[in-house]
N, C-alpha and C positions, 0 to 999 in steps of 0.2 A: 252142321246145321245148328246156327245157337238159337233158342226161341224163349220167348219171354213172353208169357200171358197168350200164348197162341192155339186153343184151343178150337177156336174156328174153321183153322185152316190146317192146322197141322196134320192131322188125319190121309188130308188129301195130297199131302205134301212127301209123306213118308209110302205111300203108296205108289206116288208115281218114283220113285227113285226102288222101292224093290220091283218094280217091274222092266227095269234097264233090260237091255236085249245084253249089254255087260254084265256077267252076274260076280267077278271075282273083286266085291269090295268090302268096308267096313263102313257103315255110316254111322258115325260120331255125332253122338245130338248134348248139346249142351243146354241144360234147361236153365237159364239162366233168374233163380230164384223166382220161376214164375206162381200167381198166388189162386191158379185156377185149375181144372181139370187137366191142363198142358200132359202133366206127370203120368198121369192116368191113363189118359191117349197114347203114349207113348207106350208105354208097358204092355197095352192091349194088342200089340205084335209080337205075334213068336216068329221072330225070323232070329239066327244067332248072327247077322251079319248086322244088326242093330246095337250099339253100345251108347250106354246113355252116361251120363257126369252133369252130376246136381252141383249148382253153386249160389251164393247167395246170389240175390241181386247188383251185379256191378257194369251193368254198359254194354253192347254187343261187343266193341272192340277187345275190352277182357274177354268176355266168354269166345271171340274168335280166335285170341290167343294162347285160350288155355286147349281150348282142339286145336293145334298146332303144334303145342306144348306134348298133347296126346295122343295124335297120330302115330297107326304105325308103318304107313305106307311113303312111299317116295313123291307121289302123285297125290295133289288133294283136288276135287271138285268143291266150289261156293256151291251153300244153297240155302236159301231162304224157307223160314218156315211156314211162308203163305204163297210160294211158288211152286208151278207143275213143271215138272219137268218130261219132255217127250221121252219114248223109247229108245228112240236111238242115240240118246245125247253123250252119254260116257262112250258106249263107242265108237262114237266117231271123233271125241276130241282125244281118245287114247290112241285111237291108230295117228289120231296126226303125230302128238308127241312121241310116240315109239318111230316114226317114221322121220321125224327133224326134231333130232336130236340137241341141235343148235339154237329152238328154240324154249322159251323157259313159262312163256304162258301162252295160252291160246282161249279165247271169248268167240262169243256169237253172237249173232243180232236176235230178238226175239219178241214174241207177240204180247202185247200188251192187255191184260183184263180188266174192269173192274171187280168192285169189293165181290161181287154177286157171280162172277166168272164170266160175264159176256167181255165178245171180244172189243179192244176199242181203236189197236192203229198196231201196227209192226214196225217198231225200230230195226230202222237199220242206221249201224255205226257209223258215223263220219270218218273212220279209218278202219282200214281191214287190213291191210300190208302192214309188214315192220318199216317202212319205209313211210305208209302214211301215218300211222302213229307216232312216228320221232319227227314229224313236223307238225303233228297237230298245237295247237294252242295250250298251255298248260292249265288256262280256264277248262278247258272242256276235257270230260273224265272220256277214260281211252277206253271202258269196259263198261260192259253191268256187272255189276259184283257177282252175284246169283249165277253169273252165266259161265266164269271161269274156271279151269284148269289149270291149275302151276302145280311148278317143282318147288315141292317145301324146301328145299338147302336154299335157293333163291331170295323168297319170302324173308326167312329167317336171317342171312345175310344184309337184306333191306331193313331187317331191324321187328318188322313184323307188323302189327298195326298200333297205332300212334290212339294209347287209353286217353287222351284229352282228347281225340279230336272227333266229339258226338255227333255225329250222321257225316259226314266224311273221311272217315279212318282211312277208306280203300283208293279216294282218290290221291290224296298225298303217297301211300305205300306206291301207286304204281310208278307215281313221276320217278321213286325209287330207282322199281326194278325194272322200268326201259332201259335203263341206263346201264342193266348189268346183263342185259342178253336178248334177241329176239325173241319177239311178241308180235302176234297179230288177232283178230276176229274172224271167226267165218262167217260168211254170207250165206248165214244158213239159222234159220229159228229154231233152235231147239231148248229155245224154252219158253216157258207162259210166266208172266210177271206180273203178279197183283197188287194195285193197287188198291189203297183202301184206308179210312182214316184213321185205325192205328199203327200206322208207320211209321217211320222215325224218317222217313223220305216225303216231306210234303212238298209239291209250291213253292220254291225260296221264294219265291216275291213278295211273300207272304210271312216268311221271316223280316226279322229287324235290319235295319241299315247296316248295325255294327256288325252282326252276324257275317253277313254276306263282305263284309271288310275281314274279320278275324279270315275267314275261309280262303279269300282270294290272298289275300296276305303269304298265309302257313303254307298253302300248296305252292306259290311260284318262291317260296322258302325251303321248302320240302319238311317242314317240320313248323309243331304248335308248343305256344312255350306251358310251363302247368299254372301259370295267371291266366293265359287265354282259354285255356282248357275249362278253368272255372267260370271265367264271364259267360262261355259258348254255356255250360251247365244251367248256370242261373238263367240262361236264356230258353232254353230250350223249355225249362221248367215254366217257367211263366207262360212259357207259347202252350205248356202240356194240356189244353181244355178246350170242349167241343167246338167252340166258335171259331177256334185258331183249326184247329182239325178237319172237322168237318167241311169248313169256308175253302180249305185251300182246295180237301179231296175234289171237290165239287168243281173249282174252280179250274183247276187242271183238267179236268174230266173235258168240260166245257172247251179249254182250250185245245186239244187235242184230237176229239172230235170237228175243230176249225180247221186246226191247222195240220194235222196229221194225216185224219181219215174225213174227209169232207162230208161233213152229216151237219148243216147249219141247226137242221130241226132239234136235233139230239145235243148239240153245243147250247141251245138257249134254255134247255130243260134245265141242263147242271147249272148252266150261269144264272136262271133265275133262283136257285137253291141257294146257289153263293151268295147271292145277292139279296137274298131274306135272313143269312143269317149274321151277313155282316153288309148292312147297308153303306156304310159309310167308305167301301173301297170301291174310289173313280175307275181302275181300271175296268172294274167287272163289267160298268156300264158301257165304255168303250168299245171292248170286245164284244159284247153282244149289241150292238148297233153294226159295227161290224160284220156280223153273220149275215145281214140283210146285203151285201154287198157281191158282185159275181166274185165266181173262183177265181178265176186267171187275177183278178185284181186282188183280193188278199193273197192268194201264195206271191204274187209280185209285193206285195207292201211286207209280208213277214219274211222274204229273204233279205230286206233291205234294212227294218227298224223292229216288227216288231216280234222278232226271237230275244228282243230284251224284254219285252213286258211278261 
């Protein structure tokens, strides 16, 4: 679990993981130079299956690689430090992995929250077979990060995760590690994924042009050069403030509730949000005229144009 500035949520996060109906693990928290109570919260568990490693501030992709680096198990579970994770979720993706052996990761689909914990749509993966994943698109990422189980010799063999490459590290590693063993998702939620507007996962729409080039580029490359690494940097920095944040949080919220979980009412709440704090993005208006439209007619127009907006 690496966390940075996560005092919010972390609490909730380190609870649902010792209450696994699994109990034979170590969780690895990597406080990656966070400058708030993060530390603190942390500490305030006595479980001895908790180990903690302070680092300065250097990127999740560092701090993911330094719990790699300090693992001492064969098996790691992802997890986010503003994600729940259910009861049963380690074991049932350890029995899959002790029982196929052949494969080397296994993910699940999982329910989606906002900042505040309601719920807002249930992803399910576009592939769950190792067969639908090795034909998926290399645009579209083959996991949720948070939601994984792999075999570290794997990982580490793929090189591990790629420190230029800030808020996609996980999708470039996996184009990797398809390539070096079976993987699939279960059709199965066992986890809660929050979003919320300090995430380093906003909206790309909502990212810059170049961005979303640098990105599609490195993954169907499988790798970021340390020039791109830095433009991706100076970018992300620039994007790092409320309006950029909050507009997307909002904005995805809005769209998700359209096109996910069919709540028009509840899409034009967050779109009007979006849309007060950055007036000047055409799409936001688009899509909420849109909401006004019947169901059958938007899921018919978003499987055809608009899962690009």
């Amino acid at each position: 679990m690496p966390a940075y500035n996560a005092e919010r949520y972390i609490g909730s996060a380190i609870s649902s993981v010792l209450a696994q109906t699994f109990t034979d693990f170590e969780l690895l928290i990597i406080n990656d130079g966070s400058t708030d109570t993060t530390e603190m919260i942390i500490r305030s568990f006595e479980d001895d299956r908790i180990r903690l490693i302070n680092q300065t501030n250097q990127g999740i992709a560092a701090a993911l690689n330094m719990g790699l680096r300090n693992t001492n198990a064969a098996l790691i579970a992802r997890f986010d430090a503003d994600d729940i994770c259910m009861p049963e979720r380690l074991m049932v993706q350890y029995d899959f992995l002790l029982k196929n052996p052949q494969y080397i990761i296994v993910g699940t689909d999982a329910e989606y929250m906002d900042m505040n914990g309601d719920y807002v749509f249930t992803c399910k993966m576009p592939a769950h077979t190792n067969e639908e994943i090795q034909e998926l698109v290399l645009g579209k990422c083959p996991f949720i990060h948070s939601a994984v189980l792999f075999r570290k010799d794997f990982i580490l063999q793929a090189g591990g995760y790629d420190e230029h490459a800030c808020a996609f590290q996980d999708h470039i590693l996996w184009t990797k590690c398809i390539k070096l063993g079976k993987t699939c998702n279960l059709p199965l939620a066992l986890l809660q994924v929050r979003l919320n507007p300090e995430s380093i996962s906003i909206d790309e729409k909502w990212r810059t042009k170049r961005f979303r080039e640098i990105k599609s580029q490195s993954i169907y490359r499988g790798n970021l050069t340390k020039q791109e690494g830095i433009e991706l940097l100076s970018i992300l920095k620039k994007q790092n403030n409320p309006k950029i944040k909050e507009g997307s949080y909002y904005s995805l919220l809005g769209k998700k509730y359209l096109w996910n979980n069919h709540q028009p009412e509840k899409a034009r709440i967050n779109l009007r949000k979006a849309i007060r704090i950055n007036p000047a993005r055409i799409d936001s208006y688009f899509i909420m005229a849109l909401s006004f439209f019947p169901r059958d007619f938007i899921g018919w127009l978003y499987k055809r144009k608009l899962n690009r907006i």
